[in-house]
C-alpha positions in Angstrom: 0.0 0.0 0.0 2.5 2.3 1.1 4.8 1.7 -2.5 1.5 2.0 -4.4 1.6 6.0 -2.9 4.5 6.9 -3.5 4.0 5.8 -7.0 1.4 8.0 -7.0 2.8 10.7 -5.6 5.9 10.6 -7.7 3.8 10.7 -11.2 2.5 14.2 -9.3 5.7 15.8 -9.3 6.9 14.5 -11.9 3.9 15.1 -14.7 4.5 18.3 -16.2 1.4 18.2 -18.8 -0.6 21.8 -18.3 1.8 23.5 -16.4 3.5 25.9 -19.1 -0.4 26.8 -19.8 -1.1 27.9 -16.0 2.1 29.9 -15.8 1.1 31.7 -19.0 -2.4 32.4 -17.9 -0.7 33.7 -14.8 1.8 35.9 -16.4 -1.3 37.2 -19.0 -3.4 38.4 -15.8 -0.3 40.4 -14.4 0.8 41.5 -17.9 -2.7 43.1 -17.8 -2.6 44.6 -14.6 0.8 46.4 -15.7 0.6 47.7 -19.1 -2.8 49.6 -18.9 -1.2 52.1 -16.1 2.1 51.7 -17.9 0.8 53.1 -20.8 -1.9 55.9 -19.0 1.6 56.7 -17.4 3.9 56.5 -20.5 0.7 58.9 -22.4 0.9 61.3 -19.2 4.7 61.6 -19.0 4.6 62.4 -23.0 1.5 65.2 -22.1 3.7 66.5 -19.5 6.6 67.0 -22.0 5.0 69.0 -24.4 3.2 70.9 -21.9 6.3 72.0 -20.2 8.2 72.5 -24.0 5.4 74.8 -25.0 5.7 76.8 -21.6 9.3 76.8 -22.2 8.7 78.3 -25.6 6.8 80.9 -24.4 9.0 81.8 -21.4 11.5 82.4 -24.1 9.2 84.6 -26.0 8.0 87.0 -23.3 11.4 87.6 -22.1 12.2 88.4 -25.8 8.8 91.0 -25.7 10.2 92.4 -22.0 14.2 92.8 -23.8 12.5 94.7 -26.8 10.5 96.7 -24.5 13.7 97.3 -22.5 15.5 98.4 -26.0 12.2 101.1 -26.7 12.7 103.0 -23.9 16.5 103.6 -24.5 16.1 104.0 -28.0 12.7 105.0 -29.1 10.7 106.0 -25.7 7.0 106.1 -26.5 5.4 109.9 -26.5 2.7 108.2 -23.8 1.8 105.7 -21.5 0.5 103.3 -20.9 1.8 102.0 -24.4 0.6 98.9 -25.9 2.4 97.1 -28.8 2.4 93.8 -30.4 4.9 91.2 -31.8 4.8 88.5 -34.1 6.0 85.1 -34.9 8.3 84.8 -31.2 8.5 80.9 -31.2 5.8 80.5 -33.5 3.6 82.7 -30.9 2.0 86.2 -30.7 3.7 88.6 -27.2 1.6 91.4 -26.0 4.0 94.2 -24.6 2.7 96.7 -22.1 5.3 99.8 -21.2 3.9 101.7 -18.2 5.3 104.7 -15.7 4.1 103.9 -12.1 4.4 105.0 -8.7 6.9 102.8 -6.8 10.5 102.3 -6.5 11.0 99.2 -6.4 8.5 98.2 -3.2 8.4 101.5 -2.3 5.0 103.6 -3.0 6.6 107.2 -3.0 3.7 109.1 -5.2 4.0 110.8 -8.9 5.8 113.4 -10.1 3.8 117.1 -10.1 3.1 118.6 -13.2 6.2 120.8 -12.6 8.6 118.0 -11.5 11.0 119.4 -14.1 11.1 122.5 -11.8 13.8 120.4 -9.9 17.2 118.3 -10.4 18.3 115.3 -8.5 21.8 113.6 -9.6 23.3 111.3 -8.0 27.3 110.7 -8.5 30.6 108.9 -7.1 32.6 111.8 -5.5 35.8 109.6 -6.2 37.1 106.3 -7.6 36.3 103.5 -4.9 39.3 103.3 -2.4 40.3 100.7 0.5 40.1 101.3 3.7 41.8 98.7 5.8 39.8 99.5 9.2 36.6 99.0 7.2 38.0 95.9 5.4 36.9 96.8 2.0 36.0 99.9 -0.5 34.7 102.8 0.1 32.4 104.5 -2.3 31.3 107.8 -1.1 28.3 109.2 -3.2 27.1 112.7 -4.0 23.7 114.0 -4.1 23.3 116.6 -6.0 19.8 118.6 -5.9 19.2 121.7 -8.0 15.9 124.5 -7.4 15.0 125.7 -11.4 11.9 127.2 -9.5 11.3 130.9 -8.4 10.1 129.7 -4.8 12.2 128.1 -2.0 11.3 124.0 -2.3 11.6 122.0 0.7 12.7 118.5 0.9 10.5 115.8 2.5 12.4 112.7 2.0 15.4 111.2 -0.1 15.2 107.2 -0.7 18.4 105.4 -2.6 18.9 101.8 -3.3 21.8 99.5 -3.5 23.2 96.4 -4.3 23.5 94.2 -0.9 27.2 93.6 -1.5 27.6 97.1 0.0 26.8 98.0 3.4 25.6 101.5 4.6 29.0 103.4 6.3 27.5 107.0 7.0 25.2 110.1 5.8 24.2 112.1 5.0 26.1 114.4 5.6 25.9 118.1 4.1 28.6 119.0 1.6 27.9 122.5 -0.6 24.8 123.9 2.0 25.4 127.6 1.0 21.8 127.2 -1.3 20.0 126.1 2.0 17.2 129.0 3.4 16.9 126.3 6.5 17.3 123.4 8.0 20.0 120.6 7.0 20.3 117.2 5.6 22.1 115.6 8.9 18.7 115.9 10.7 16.7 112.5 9.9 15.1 109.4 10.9 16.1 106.6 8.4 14.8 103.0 7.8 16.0 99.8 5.6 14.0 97.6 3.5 16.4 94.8 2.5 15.5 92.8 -0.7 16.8 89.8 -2.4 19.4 91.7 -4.2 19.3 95.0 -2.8 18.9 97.3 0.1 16.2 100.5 0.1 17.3 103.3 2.5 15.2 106.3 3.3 16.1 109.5 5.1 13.0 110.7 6.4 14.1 114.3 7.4 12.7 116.1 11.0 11.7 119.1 11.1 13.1 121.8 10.1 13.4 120.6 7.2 16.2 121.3 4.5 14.8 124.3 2.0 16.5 125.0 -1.0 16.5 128.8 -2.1 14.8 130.3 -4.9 16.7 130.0 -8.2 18.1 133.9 -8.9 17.4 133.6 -12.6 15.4 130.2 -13.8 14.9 132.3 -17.4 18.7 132.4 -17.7 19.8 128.8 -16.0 21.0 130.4 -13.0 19.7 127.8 -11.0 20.4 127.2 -6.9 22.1 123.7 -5.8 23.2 122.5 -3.1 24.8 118.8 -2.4 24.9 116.0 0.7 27.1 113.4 0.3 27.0 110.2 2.4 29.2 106.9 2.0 28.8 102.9 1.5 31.7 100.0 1.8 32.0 96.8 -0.3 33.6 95.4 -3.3 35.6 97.7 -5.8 33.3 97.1 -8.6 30.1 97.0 -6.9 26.8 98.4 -8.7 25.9 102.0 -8.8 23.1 103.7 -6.7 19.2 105.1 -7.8 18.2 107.9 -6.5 15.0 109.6 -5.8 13.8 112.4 -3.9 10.0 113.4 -2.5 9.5 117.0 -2.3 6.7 119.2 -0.1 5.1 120.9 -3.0 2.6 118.4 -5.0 3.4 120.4 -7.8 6.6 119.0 -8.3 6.2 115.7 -5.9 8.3 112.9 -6.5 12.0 113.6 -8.5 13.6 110.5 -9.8 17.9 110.0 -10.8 16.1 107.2 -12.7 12.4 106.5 -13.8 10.8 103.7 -12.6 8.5 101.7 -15.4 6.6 97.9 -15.5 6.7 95.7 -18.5 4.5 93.2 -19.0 5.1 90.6 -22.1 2.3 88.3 -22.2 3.0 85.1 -24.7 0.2 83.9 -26.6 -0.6 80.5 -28.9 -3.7 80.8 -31.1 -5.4 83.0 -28.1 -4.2 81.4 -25.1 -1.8 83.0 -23.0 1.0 80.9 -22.0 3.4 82.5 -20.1 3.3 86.0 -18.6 6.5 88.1 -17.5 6.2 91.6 -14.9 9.4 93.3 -14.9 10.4 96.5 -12.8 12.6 99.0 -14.2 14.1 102.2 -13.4 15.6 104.6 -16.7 17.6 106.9 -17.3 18.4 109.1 -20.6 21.1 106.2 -21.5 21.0 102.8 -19.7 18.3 100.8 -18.1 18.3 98.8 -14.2 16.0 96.0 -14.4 15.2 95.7 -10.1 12.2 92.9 -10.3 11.4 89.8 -12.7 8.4 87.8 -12.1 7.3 85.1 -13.9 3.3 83.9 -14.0 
């Protein structure tokens, strides 16, 4: 009884008929199971792709509409603004510039210019070549500000705001320099405060009461014009950027003065009606150059 078993048995492990059809029934099921979300996840990946190819395409083309705006107001500054203006066939795509003057230096709301902001001068300038100071471990780059009254009537100064790049660090100012033009008051009385960005620093020099007063021009017909000039001094590397300038005055008529001219661009990137990528960039001009101080992307 007990061979007649293990006969049995043996013919068990040993027959082989049918099993090649089981494991292929077997490995059908899970082939089934895999492919389908190998394939949703293959046709999503390739989706994906060209979604991120066209959004790279029309990165590239609203930068080119923000760098052509950037070129426009160095080269061929609209009469007004807000100025709208198209262009064409950018990566097979449409960009919608927008050039418009507003209101804030960099994150700074400081107001508009009067309609007689041309009644006065703000300049700002290096005094001298940047030079070490070992106590201070690095250069010093002492600035002049130099503000000129075209106006028949004293003008009094409310504020002066200037911005940096954060490789400097404030040393000292203001500090007045040529005062002579001043009917009151000076620019070493103050309350200051820092806004620190990304990339640079925002100082303000709120001044107290009195406050500085620049004298009537003698003879605005003739340029004879009064100026006076503070100076006041930063440290960092030799070659470190340059300084904006801008100054608030107490007579609305002539409000806000700006060293450079703050303007947003917007380039907005279209295919067949859709926008694709939108680009916001902050800039502040001058008669010959351009300081881009904000790119966002949406």
């Amino acid at each position: 009884m007990g061979k007649l078993m293990k006969i049995e048995l043996n013919k068990l492990v040993t027959d082989e008929k049918g099993q090649a059809f089981v494991l292929a029934l077997i490995l059908l099921v899970v082939g089934g199971l895999i492919i389908a979300p190998l394939l949703g996840f293959m046709s999503t990946g390739l989706i994906a792709g060209q979604v991120f190819e066209k959004k790279m395409d029309g990165l590239y083309a609203a930068d080119a509409g923000v760098e052509d705006a950037l070129w426009k107001l160095i080269n061929d500054q609209p009469v007004q603004y807000p100025y709208d203006y198209q262009l064409t066939g950018v990566n097979e795509m449409s960009v919608s510039v927008r050039i418009e003057e507003v209101t804030t230096f960099y994150t700074l709301e400081v107001g508009e210019g009067g309609v007689h902001n041309y009644y006065f001068e703000l300049k700002g300038e290096l005094v001298q070549p940047p030079y070490y100071d070992e106590g201070e471990g690095g250069y010093i780059h002492e600035w002049r500000l130099i503000l000129t009254n075209k106006t028949h009537q004293p003008v009094k100064v409310e504020r002066i705001i200037v911005s940096y790049s954060n490789e400097l660090s404030y040393l000292s100012g203001l500090t007045d320099e040529d005062i002579a033009g001043l009917k009151s008051g000076s620019f070493e009385s103050f309350d200051q405060e820092f806004i620190h960005l990304t990339n640079i620093t925002i100082l303000t020099w709120e001044f107290t009461s009195p406050r500085p007063e620049i004298e009537a021009a003698p003879d605005p017909e003739n340029e004879e014009y009064t100026t006076v000039t503070c100076t006041f001094e930063l440290v960092g590397p030799e070659d470190a950027a340059g300084v904006t300038v801008l100054l608030v005055t107490a007579r609305q008529d002539i409000g806000a003065v700006w060293d450079f001219k703050p303007f947003k661009i917007t380039a907005q990137a279209n295919d067949e009606g859709t926008v694709v990528t939108t680009v916001e960039a902050g800039v502040l001009e001058s008669s010959d150059t351009v300081s881009v101080g904000s790119w966002q992307i949406e």
